[in-house]
N, C-alpha and C positions, 0 to 999 in steps of 0.2 A: 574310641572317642572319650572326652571327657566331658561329657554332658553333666551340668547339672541338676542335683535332684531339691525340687521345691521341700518345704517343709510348712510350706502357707495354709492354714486352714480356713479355706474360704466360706467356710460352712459358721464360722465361730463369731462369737457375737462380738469381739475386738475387731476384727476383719468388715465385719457390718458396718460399725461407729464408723471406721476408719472412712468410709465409702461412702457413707450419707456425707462426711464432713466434705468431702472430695468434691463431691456432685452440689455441695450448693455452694463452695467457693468458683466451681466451673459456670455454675450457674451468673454468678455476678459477675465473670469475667465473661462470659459471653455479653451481657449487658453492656459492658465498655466499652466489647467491641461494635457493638449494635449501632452505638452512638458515633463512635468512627467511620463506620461504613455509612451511615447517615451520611457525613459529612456537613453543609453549613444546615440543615433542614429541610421539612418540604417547600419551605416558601424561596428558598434558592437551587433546590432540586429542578423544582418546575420551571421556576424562569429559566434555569440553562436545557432544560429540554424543550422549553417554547421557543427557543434558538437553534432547535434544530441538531444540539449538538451530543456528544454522549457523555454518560458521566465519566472518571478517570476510571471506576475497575472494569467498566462497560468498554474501553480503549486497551486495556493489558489483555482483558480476554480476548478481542479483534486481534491483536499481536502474539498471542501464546500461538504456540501446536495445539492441535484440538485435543482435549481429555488431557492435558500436561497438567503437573503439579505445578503449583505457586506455593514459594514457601516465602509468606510478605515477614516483612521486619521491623521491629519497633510500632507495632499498630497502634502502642498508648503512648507513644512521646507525646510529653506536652500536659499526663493526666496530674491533675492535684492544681495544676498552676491555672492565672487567667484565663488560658490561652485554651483552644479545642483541643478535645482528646483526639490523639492522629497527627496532630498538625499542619493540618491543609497539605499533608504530603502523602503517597502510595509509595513503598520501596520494597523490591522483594526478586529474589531470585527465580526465571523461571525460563521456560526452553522455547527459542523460537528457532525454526528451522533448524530442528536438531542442537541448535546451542543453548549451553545456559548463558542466561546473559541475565548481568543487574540492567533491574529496568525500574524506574521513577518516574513520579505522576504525579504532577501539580494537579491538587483538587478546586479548581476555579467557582466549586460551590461554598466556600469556605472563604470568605471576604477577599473573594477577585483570585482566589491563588497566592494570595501575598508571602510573602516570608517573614515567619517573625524569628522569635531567638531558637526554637524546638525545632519549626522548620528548618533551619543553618542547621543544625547539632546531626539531625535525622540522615539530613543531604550528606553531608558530609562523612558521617558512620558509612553510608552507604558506598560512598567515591574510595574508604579505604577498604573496604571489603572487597568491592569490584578491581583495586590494584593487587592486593594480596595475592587475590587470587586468580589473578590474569581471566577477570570475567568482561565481555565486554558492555560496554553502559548505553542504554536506550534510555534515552529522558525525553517525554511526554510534555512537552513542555505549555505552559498557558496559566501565566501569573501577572500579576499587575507591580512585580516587583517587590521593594520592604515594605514591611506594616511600619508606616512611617514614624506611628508614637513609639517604635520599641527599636528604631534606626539606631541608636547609641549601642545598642548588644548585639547587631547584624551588622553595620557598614565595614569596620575595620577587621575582624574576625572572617565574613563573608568574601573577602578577596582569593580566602580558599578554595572557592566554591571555582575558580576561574583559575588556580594553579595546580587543583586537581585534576582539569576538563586537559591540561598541559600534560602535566608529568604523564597520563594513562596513555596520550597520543605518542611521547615518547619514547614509554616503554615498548611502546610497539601494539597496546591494546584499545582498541577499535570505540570510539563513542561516537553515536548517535543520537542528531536532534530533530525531534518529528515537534512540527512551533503547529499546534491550533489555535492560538489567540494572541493576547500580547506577552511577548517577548521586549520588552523595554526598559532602559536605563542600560545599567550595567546587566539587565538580563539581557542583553540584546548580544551581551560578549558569549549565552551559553550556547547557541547554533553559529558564534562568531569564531569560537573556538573548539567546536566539532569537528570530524572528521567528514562527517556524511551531515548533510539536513535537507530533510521535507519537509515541505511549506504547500499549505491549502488556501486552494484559490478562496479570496474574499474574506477568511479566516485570518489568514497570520499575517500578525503585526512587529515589526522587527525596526525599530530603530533607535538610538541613542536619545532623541530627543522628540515627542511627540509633538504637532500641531501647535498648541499653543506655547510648549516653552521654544519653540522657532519663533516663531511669533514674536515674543517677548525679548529672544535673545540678538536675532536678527532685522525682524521686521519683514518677513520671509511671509505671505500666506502659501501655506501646503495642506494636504488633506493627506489622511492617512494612508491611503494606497498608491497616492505616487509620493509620497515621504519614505514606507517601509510594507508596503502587501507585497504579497507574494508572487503576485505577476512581476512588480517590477525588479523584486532581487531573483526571480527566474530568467528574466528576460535583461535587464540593466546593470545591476549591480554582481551580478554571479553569488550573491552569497546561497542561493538555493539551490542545491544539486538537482533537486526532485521538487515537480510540481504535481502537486493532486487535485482531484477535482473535489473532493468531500473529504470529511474524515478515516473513513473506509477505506477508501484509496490510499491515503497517506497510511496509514496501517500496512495495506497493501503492500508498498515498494520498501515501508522499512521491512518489513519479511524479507523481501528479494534485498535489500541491501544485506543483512544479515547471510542468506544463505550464500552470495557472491564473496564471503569474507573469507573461506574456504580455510575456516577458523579450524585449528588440530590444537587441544590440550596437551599440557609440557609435563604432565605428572606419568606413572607409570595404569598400565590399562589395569582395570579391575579382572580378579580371578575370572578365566573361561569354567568355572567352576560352578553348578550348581547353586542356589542361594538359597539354603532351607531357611524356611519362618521356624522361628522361637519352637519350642515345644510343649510351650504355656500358654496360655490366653491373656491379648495384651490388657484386656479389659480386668484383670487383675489386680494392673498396678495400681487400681483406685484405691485397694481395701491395705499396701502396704505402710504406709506412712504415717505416723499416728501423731494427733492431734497438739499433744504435750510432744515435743520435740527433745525433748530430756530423756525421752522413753526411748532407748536403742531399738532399732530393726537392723535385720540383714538386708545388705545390699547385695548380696547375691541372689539376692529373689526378685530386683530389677534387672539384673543382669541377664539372670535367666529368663526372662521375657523381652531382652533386647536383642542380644547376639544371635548371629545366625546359629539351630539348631541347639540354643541353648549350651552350646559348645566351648567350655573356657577352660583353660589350659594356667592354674593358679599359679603365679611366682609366688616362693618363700612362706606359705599358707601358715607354716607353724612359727614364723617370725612376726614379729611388729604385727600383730592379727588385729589389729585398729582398725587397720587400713586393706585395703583387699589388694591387689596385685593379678595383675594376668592378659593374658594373649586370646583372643578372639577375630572374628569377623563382623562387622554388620554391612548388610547388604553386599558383600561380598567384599567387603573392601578390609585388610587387616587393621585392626589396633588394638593398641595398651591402653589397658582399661585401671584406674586408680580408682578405688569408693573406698568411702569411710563408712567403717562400723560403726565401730562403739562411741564413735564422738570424737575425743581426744585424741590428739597428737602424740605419740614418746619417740625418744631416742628410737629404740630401734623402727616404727614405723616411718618415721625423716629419713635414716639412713636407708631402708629399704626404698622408698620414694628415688632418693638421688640414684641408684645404683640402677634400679629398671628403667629409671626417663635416660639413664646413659646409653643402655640398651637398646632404647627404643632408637634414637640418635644414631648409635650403629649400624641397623637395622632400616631405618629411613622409615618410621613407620607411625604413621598419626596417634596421637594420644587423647583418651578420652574421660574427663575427668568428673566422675557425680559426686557432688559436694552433702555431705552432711557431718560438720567439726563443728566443735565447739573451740576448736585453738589447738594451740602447743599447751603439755602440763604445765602446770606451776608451782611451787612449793619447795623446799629445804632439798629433800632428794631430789629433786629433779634437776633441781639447778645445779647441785654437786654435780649430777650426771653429766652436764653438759647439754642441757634441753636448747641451749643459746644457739652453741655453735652447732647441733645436729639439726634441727630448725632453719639455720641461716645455708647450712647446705642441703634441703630441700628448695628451698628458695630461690637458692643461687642456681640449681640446676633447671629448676622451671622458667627463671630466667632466661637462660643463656642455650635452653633446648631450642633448635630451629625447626624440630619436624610440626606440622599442625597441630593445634591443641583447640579442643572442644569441650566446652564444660558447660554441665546441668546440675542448677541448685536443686537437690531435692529436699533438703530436709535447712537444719541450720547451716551458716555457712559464718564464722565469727571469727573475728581476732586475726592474727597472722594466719591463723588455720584457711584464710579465706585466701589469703595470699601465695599459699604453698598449694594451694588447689588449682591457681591458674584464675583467681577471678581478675576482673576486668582489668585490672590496671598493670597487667603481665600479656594484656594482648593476645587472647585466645581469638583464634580464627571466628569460633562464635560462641557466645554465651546464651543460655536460653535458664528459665526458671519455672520449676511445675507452680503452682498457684499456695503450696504448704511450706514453701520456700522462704525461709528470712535471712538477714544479711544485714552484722551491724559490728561496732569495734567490741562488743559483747552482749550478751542476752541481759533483755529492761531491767529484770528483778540484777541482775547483777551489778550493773551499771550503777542502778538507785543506789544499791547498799555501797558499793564502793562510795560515793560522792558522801552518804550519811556517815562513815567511818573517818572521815577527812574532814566531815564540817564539827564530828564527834573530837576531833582530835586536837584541833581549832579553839574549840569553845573549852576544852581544857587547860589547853597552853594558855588561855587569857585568865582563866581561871574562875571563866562565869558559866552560871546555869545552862543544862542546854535544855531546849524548849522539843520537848518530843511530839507536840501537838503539830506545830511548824514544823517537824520533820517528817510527819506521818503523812500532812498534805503533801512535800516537794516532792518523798518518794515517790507516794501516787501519779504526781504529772508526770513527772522524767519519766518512770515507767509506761507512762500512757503514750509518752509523745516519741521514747525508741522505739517502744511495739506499734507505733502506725509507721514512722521513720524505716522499719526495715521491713515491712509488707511488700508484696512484690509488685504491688499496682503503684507504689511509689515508687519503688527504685526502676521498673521500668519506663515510668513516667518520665524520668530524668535520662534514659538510655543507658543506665548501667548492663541491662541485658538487652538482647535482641529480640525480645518476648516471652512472654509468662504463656508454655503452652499445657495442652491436657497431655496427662501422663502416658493415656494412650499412644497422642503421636508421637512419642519418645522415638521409639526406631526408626521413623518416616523421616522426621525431622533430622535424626542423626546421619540416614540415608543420603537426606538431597545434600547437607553441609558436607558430606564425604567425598559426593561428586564434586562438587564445587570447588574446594580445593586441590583437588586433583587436576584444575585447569592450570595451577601451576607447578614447579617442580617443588614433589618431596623429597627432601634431602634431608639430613640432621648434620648436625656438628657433630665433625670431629675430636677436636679439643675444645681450646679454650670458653671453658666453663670458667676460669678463674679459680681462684686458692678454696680449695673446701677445708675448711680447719678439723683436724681428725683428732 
């Protein structure tokens, strides 16, 4: 075997700093999360259980396998802006009756359930995840529709939310609408465009137009349970497959809808192989990652506490050594594993990148990418060397690779470097970020100085004084406002990743995204990668 051997000394007082820094940015991200799981406060906590009703993760747990993992996503959409951290929304991967299944949860303690712009963003991250990867989708449904002052950035965008409920039926992939409250307007179209929906007596409210806009529209009096309760679309209308008596119950049958799905995964089965744990301690990965992100670590000392048995099998070790290269397990499942060392991108680290993701493609074999670059080189050599075009064919190959791709920021993630890693905007199956993570078109102090060199350059060509006082302030802000700008409670805020988790669950995390994808078929491309310029 080619186990890896640590070189970590957990004993030294770098390793220490590293760990305290760890444990109180984990600290403050448990606090956000705090505030999410809160949801609207105690003062609408209670009211909805002086209703008798349960909160949304008190409805996922009723719906999970007992003792099942929940791996929820985007828990801070929404953080930084007006609007609640969470976004009155629960979304997350998790197994019922044997399946995984995405499953989402209007938080009705959170002004009615509404949807504002994070809400739409969140839902919708989620509908493409559950198509990717032929997961099928339970939504929890109990909202009072758009947050009407923020209508202008949900109405026309939001029609997704109902040609995604489409295309997943489809594809052949199963969703599920359990309605415990109002369902109304255009919400009325997501158990209207389900496959399966339960509907709870005296609870669910489902109609296009409620009592008073009849009222107004027709001259119509109705009340709401022979307008849209769910006795009457049980019994009158047929839009309710399943009537329950409580909420429990409705939990209940969606179980048994789920296990009658007689749902089989399209990917290939994981190894009957044994699944050794790491041969590190994952509580390690606290003390690797150092504070100054300038300061290179090995990433093979993540690795080696991620992969099954510590087990890695290096591509090209004495080539492009920037970049790590190599064949593993976790949780039993094979992949190609990309980390950056030393920071920087060069020719031969692009080229080895393209050659292994073609491999992996041949192979059919997920890839998994830990981000710590600071870019592609820059400078007189490098661009002689052709940094351009061996950069654009890294690129082009992470492009145009079809097998899964999984990427965690751990350290910096900058520049095109960010782009040849598989971030967000190349469609990685999922992105997640440890909380020492940053993510921007280049690090603040850099950024400053380029913009001071240009405003330098400027004030020459005019031929007037430059003012260094005024340049020492604007450094300072740009610098202040990239380094909040790429923190990762912001760019999660915005759904660039799927969540900022503890380094610990690195493996767990990377485990359940493994299973998940493997509910659809992994295959890679054969060719058409397009022109790589040599």
């Amino acid at each position: 075997m080619t186990v890896l051997r640590s070189a970590l000394d957990v004993n030294g007082a770098e390793y220490a700093a590293n760990r305290r820094i760890a444990l109180d940015r984990l600290a403050a991200l448990e606090a956000e999360h705090a505030t999410a799981v809160g949801g609207g406060g105690p003062r609408y906590v209670e009211r909805h259980r002086g209703r008798g009703k349960l909160l949304v993760r008190e409805r996922i747990e009723l719906l999970l396998d007992p003792d099942s993992p929940f791996l929820e996503l985007s828990p801070l959409a929404g953080w930084g802006s007006e609007y609640p951290v969470g976004a009155g929304l629960v979304t997350g991967i998790g197994v019922i009756e044997g399946v995984e299944c995405m499953i989402t949860g209007n938080d009705p303690t959170v002004r009615g359930g509404a949807t504002n712009p994070w809400t739409l963003r969140k839902a919708l991250r989620a509908d493409e995840i559950a198509l990717a990867n032929r997961l099928p989708l339970v939504n929890l449904v109990e909202s009072g529709g758009a947050d009407l002052p923020s209508q202008k950035e949900i109405f026309i965008p939001g029609g997704a939310l109902f040609r995604d409920l489409t295309r997943l039926s489809a594809a052949g992939i199963p969703t599920v609408a359990v309605v415990f409250g109002n369902s109304t307007a255009g919400g009325a179209y997501v158990p209207g465009m389900s496959d399966h929906v339960v509907m709870v007596r005296g609870r669910s409210k489902v109609f296009l137009g409620g009592p008073p806009l009849v009222k107004m529209a027709t001259g119509e009096e109705s009340d709401d349970e022979s307008l849209g309760g769910a006795e009457m679309h049980a019994r009158t209308s047929g839009l309710a497959d399943y009537f329950a008596v409580d909420e429990p119950d409705a939990l209940r049958q969606a179980r048994r809808v789920v296990a009658r799905l007689c749902w089989r995964k399209a990917g290939p089965p994981v190894s009957p192989a044994p699944v050794r744990p790491p041969r590190y301690d994952e509580d390690e990965l606290l003390g690797i990652v150092p504070e100054d992100l300038k300061a290179p670590f090995d990433p093979r000392e993540v690795i080696a506490r991620v992969v099954d048995g510590s087990d890695f099998d290096e591509f090209k070790p004495l080539y492009g050594p920037s970049l790590v290269t190599g064949w593993a397990r976790v949780h039993g499942h094979p992949v190609g594993v990309l980390a950056n060392a030393q920071g920087v991108l060069f020719s031969p680290e692009s080229q080895k990148a393209a050659q292994f993701i073609q491999l992996a493609n041949q192979r059919d074999i997920p890839l998994v990418f830990l981000h710590n670059t600071t870019g592609y080189m820059v400078g007189r050599q490098y661009e002689q060397g052709g940094i351009i075009k061996h950069g654009a064919m890294m690129i082009n190959a992470v492009a145009n690779s079809r097998v899964p791709h999984l990427s965690v920021l751990l350290g910096a993630s900058y520049g095109a470097g960010h782009y040849g890693m598989c971030g967000r905007a190349f469609e990685p199956r999922f992105l997640f970020a440890w909380p020492s993570a940053k993510a921007a078109v280049m690090g603040p102090q850099q950024l400053a100085g380029v913009l001071s060199l240009v405003a330098r350059q400027s004030a020459a060509a005019r031929g007037k004084p430059y003012d260094e006082d005024a340049d020492a302030a604007v450094r300072a802000a740009v610098e202040q406002q990239i380094e909040a700008e790429s923190l990762p409670l912001f760019l999660s805020g915005r759904l660039y990743d799927d969540g900022v988790i503890d380094p610990r669950d690195t493996r767990t995390v990377l485990g359940l995204c493994l299973s998940a994808v493997h509910g659809a078929e992994v295959r890679g491309v054969r060719g058409g990668f397009g022109v790589f310029r040599m």
